[in-house]
C-alpha positions in Angstrom: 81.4 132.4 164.8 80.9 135.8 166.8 83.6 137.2 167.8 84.3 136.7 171.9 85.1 140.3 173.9 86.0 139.8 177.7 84.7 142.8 180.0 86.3 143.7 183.1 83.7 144.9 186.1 85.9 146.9 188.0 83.8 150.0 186.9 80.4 148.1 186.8 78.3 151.1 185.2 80.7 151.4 182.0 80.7 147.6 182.2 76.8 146.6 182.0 76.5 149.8 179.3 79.5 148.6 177.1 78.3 145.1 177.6 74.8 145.5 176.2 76.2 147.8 173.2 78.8 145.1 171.9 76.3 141.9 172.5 74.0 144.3 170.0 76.5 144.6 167.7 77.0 140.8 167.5 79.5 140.1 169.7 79.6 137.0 172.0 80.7 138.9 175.7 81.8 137.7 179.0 82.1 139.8 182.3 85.0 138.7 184.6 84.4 140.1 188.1 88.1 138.5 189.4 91.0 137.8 188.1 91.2 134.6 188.6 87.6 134.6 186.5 89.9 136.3 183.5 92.4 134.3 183.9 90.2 131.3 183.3 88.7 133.1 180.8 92.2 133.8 179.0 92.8 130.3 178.2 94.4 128.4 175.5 90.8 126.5 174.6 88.4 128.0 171.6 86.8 130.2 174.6 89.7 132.0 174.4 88.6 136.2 173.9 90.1 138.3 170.8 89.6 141.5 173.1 89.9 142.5 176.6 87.8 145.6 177.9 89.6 146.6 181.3 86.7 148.8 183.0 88.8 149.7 185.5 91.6 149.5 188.4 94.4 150.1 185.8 96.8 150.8 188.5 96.4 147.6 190.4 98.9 144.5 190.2 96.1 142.2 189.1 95.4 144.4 185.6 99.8 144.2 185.2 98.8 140.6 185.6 96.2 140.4 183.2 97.9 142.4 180.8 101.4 140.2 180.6 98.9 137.7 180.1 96.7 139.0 177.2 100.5 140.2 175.4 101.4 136.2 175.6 98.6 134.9 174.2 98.5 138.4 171.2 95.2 139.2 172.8 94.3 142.8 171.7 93.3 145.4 175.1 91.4 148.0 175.6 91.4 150.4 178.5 89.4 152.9 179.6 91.4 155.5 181.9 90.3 157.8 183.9 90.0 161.8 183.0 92.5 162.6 186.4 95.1 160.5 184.3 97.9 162.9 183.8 99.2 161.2 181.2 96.9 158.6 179.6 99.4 158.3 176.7 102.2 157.4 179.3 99.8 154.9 181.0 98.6 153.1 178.2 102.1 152.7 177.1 103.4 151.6 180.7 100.8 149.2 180.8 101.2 147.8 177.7 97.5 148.5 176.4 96.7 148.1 172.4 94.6 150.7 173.2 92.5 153.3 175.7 89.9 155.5 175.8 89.1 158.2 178.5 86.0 157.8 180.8 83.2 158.3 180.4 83.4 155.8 177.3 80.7 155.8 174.4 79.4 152.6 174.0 79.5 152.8 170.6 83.5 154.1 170.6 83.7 151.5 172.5 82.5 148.6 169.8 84.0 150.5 166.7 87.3 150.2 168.7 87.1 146.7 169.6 86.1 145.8 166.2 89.0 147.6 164.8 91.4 146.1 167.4 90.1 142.6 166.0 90.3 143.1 162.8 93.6 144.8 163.1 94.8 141.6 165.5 92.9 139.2 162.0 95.7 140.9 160.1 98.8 140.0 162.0 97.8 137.0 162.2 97.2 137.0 158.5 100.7 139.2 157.1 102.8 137.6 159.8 103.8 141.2 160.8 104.0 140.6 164.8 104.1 143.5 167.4 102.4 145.5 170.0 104.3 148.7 169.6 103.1 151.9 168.3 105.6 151.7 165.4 104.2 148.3 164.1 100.4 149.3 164.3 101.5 152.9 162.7 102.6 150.4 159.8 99.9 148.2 159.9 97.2 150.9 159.7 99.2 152.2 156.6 98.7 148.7 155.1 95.3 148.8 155.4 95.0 152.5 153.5 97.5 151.4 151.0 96.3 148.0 150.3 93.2 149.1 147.9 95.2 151.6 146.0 97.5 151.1 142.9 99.9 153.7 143.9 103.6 153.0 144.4 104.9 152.4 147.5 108.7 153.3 148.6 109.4 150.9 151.3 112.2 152.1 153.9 114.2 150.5 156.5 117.2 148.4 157.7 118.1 145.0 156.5 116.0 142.7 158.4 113.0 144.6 159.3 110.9 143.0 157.5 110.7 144.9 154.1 109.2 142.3 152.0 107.3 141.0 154.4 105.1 144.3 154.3 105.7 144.3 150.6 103.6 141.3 150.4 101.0 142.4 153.1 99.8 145.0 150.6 99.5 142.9 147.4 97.8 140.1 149.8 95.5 142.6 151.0 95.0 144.6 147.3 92.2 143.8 144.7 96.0 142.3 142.8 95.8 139.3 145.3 94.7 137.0 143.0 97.7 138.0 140.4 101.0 136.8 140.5 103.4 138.8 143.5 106.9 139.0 141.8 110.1 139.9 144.2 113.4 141.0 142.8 116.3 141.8 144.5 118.2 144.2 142.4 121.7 143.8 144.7 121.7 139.9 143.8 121.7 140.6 139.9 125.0 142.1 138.2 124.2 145.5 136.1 124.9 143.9 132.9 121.4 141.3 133.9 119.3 143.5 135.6 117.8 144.7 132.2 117.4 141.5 130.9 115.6 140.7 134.2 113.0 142.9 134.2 112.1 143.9 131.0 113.4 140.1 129.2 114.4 140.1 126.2 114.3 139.1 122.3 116.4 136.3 120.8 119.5 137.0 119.6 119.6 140.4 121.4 122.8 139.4 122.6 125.4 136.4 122.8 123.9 133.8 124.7 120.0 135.3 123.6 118.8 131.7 122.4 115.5 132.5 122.4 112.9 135.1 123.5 112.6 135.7 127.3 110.0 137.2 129.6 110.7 139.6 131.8 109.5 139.6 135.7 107.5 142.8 134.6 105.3 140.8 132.3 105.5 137.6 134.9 104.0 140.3 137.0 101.2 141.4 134.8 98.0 142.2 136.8 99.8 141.9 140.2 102.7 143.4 141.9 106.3 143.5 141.2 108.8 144.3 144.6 111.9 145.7 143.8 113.9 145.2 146.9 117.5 146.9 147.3 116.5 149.5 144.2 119.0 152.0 145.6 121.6 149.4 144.1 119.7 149.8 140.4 122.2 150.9 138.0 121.9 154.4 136.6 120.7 153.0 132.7 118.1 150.7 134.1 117.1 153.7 136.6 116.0 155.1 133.4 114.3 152.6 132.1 112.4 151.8 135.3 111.6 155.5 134.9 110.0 155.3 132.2 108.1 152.3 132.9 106.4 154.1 135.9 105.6 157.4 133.7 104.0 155.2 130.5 103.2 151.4 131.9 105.2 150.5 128.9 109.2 148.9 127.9 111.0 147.2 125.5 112.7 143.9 125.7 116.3 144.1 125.2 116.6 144.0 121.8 112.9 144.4 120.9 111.5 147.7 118.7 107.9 147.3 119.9 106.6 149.2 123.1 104.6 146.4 125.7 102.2 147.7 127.5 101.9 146.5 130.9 99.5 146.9 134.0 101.7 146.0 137.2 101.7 147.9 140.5 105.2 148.9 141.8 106.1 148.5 145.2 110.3 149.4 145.8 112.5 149.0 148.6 115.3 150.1 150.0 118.1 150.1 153.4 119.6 153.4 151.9 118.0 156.6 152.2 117.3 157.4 149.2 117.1 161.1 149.7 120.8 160.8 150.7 121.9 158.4 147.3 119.9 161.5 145.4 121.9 164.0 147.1 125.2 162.0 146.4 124.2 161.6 142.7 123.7 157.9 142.6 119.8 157.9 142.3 118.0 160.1 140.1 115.6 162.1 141.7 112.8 162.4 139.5 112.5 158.2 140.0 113.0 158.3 143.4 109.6 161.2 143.4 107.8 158.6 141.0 108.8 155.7 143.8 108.0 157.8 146.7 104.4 157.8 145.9 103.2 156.0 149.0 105.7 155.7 151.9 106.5 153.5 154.9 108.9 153.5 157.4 109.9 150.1 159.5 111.5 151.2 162.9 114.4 149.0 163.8 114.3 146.3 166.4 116.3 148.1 168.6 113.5 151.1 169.3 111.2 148.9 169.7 112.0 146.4 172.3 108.2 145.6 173.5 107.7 143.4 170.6 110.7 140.9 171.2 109.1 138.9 174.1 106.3 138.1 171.8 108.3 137.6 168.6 110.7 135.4 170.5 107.5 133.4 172.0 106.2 133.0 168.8 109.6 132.2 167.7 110.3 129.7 169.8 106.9 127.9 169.1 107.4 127.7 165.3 110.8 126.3 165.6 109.5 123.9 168.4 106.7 122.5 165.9 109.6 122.8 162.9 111.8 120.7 164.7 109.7 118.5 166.6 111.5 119.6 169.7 109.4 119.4 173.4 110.3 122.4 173.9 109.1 124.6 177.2 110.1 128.1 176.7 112.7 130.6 177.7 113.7 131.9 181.4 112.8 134.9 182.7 116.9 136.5 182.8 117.2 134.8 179.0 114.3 136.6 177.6 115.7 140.2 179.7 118.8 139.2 177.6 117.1 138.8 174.4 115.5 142.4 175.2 118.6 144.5 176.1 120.5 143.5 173.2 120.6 145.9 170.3 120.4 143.7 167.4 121.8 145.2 164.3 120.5 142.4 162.3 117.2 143.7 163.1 114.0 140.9 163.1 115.7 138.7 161.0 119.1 138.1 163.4 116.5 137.4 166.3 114.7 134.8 164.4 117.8 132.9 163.1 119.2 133.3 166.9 116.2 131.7 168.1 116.0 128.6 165.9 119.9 127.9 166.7 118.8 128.0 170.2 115.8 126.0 169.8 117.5 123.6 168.6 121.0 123.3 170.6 119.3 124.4 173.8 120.2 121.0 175.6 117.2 121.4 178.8 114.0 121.9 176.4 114.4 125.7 177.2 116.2 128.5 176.8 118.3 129.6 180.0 120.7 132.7 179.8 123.4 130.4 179.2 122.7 129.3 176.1 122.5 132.5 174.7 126.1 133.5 172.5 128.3 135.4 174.4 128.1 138.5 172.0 125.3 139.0 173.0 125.0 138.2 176.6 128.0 140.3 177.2 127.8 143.2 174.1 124.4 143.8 173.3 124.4 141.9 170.2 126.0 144.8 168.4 130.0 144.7 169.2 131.4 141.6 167.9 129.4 142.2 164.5 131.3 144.1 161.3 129.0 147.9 161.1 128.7 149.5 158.2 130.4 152.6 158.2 127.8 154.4 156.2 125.0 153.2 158.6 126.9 154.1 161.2 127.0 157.9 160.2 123.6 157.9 158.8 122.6 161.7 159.9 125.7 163.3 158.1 124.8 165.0 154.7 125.5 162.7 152.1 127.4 166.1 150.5 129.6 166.2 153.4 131.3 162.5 153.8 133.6 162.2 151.5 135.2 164.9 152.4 135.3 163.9 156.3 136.7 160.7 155.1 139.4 162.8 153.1 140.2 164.7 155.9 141.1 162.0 158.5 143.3 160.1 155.5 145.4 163.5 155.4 144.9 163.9 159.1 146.6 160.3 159.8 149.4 161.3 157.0 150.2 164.7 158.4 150.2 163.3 162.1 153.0 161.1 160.8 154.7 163.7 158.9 154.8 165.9 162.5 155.9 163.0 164.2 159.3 162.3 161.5 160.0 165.9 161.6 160.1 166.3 165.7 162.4 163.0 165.4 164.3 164.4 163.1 165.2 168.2 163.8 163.9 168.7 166.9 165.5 168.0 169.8 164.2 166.2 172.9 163.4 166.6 176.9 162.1 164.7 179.4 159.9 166.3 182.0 159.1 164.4 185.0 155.4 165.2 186.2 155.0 164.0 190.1 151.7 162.8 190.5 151.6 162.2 194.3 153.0 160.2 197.0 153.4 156.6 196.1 152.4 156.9 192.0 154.9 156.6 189.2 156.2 159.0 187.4 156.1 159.1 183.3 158.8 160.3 181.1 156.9 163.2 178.7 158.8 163.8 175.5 158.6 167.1 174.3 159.9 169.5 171.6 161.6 172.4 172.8 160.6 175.0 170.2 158.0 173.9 167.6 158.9 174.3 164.1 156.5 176.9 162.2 154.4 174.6 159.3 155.4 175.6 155.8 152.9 177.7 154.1 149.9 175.7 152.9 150.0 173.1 155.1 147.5 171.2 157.4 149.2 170.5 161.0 147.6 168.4 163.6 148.4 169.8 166.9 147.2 167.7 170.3 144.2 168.8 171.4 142.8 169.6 168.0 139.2 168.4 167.1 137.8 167.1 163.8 136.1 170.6 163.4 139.6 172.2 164.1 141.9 170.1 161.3 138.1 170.5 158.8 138.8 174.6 159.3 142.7 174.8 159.3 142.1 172.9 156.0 139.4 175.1 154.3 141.8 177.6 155.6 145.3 176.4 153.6 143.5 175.9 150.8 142.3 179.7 150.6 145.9 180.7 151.3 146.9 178.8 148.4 144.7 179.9 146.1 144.7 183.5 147.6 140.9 183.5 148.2 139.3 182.1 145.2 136.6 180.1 146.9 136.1 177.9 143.8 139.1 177.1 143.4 139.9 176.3 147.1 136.8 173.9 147.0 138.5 172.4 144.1 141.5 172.0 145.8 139.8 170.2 148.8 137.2 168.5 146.6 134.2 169.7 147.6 131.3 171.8 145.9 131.4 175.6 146.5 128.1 175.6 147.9 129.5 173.2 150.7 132.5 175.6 151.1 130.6 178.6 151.4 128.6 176.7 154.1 131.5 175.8 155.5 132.8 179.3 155.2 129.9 180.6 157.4 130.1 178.2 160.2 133.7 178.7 160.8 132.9 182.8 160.9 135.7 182.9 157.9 133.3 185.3 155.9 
């Protein structure tokens, strides 16, 4: 069956032209004069169109209309703005378009775009990868280039982004499709199994060895192996991964003969790996053999577009899974759904979804039946953040020590506060605010005591940056200037302190 293309005649010229050039091509085409002819036209029958050409009339409530429409029902668009656009870019964004092209439009740009908007809509539909925004067709363009290849792909991006999901794209894309697709998920297998995992192994290799074993790297022959969490790989099997990317061979645990084998590698991780390199936990000449091919998913939160149609599409599967008559979600819900920040990422919106689906007691999702987290917080405050996450631009060289520092910052603070109980004595100042306020009691020392030599002493008002210098600075003192052994001392590299030496002018 043809493939249907909806044209808009707002701009009748470009209309009749593109019209004539995609029916050429094979296309079955429709021109809508109204909107209530496209919305007709968008309908949920086999009629339906898998691409809207708007001619025209871009900045007019009806092509809003038709757009929120065509988003519902994942119908790819296709603008064509006007050269006085300022910002086309800005437009097509606003709007919500899958795509534009400036005026005057070749026909034939026109087709190849619309063909490639289709098939590129075909593969959504196919991988399961849903989303309008430029970060999810970035991916899904590197999919396509990727797919054909045998090169290894390093997949990067939070938990719940959908890691293995693109994992799988690319083998069920590749000329591997046919082969088995093997997922391993190196953070759910202790160390000590991991080997045993991958590579199998012989019998009686070790105590419980009954018999020989197969490996998931020779289940996986001919296809595609996904190594999901490999930042958590242990440093011995980092090296033996190693060397099955530089030779395509191993040995069973246990076994003295080399096995070839022909699998394609495709990794991910939550970490960045760049950082675990820098920290010395992966080794970086695996992570340049892993880093082949590269793909970045954005997180949920920067790319809020997409929810309405994943928690549509959501909401539908869970309806049919269930068996629920279900009717949707309110307008104020679904605004809720979109302000959130969800740290869990694609996954924690799915899992929200189907709770709601099924405990939502009206058939539909109001705001009110949405957790209270979440209505109140975002979606981000009453959940446990990982720490690391959390500080994910510092230098990976750099955080231990700024962990260091705030442990001795919180002992010394209550070291000052013992010795002005102690030896210092006491005053209370009254400070008058104004007429009708209270007044507080201050207590305050009378004559600070000067800090032995060598030590650290948090003073109010001090920043991090303050306590990180007056510590690079003791340390110095006490090893009267010899910068390796000060960064000894504080337990950092010199190359950090020297660094650190510059940026506090202290050189």
């Amino acid at each position: 069956m043809a493939d249907r293309v909806l044209i808009t005649t707002d701009d009748l010229e470009h209309a009749v032209r593109i019209n004539a050039h995609l029916e050429t091509a094979g296309f079955q085409t429709t021109l809508a004069s109204s909107f209530d002819d496209v919305r007709r036209a968008v309908g949920t029958g086999a009629a339906t169109p898998d691409c809207i050409v708007l001619t025209g009339a871009l900045h007019e409530s009806s092509a809003a209309q038709l757009l929120r429409i065509a988003h519902d029902r994942s119908i790819s668009t296709l603008g064509l703005v006007e050269q006085t656009e300022a910002d086309p870019k800005a437009l097509a964004r606003e709007l919500g378009l899958t795509a534009f092209l400036e005026k005057p439009a070749d026909p034939a740009e026109v087709t190849a775009t619309v063909r490639r908007l289709i098939e590129r809509r075909r593969l959504q539909a196919r991988t399961g990868i849903l989303g309008e925004s430029p970060a999810i067709q970035e991916v899904l363009v590197k999919i396509e280039q990727m797919a054909p290849v045998s090169a290894t792909v390093l997949i990067e991006g939070e938990s719940g982004t959908g890691k293995e999901l693109v994992a799988r794209a690319i083998h069920d894309l590749s000329p591997r499709r046919a082969r088995p697709f093997i997922a391993v998920n190196c953070a759910a297998i202790p160390d000590t199994l991991l080997e045993s995992e991958l590579f199998g192994h012989e019998k009686g290799a070790f105590t419980g060895a009954a018999e020989r074993r197969l490996g998931r790297f020779e289940l996986a022959e001919g296809g595609t192996i996904f190594l999901d969490e490999v930042g958590e790989m242990a440093p011995a099997t980092q090296v033996k991964l190693l060397r099955v990317l530089e030779d395509r061979s191993f040995f069973r645990v246990g076994g003295t003969q080399a096995i070839k084998v022909d699998v394609r590698v495709l990794a991910a991780t939550n970490k960045s790996l760049k950082e675990e390199v820098a920290l010395g936990r992966f080794r970086d000449d695996l992570f340049y053999r892993l880093n082949v091919l590269h793909i970045t998913l954005a997180p949920l939160r920067e790319r809020k577009t997409d929810i309405p149609l994943l928690v549509r599409r959501f909401i539908a599967e869970f309806a049919a899974l269930h068996e629920r008559n279900f009717r949707g979600i309110t307008p104020e819900a679904l605004q809720i759904l979109v302000d959130a920040d969800w740290p869990g990422n694609v996954r924690q919106l799915r899992n929200l979804v189907e709770s709601m689906v099924v405990l939502a007691p009206e058939g539909e999702i109001r705001a009110s039946d949405i957790p209270r987290d979440i209505r109140e917080r975002g979606g981000s405050r009453g959940l446990p953040v990982r720490v690391v996450g959390a500080m994910r631009d510092v230098p990976g060289q750099e955080l231990e020590f700024i962990f260091r520092s705030l442990v001795e910052l919180k002992l010394q603070v209550e070291e000052l506060r013992r010795r002005l109980d102690d030896r210092v004595p006491q005053r209370v100042e009254v400070i008058e605010v104004g007429p009708g306020s209270s007044v507080a009691p201050v207590a305050a020392p009378l004559e600070a005591e000067p800090a032995p030599e060598g030590d650290v002493v948090y003073r109010p008002g001090m920043t991090m940056a303050d306590v990180e210098r007056a510590a690079i600075e003791a340390a110095l003192r006490q090893t009267k200037g010899n910068r390796r052994k000060a960064a000894e001392v504080l337990g950092i590299g010199e190359r950090t302190l020297y660094r650190k030496l510059k940026e506090y002018q202290l050189v």
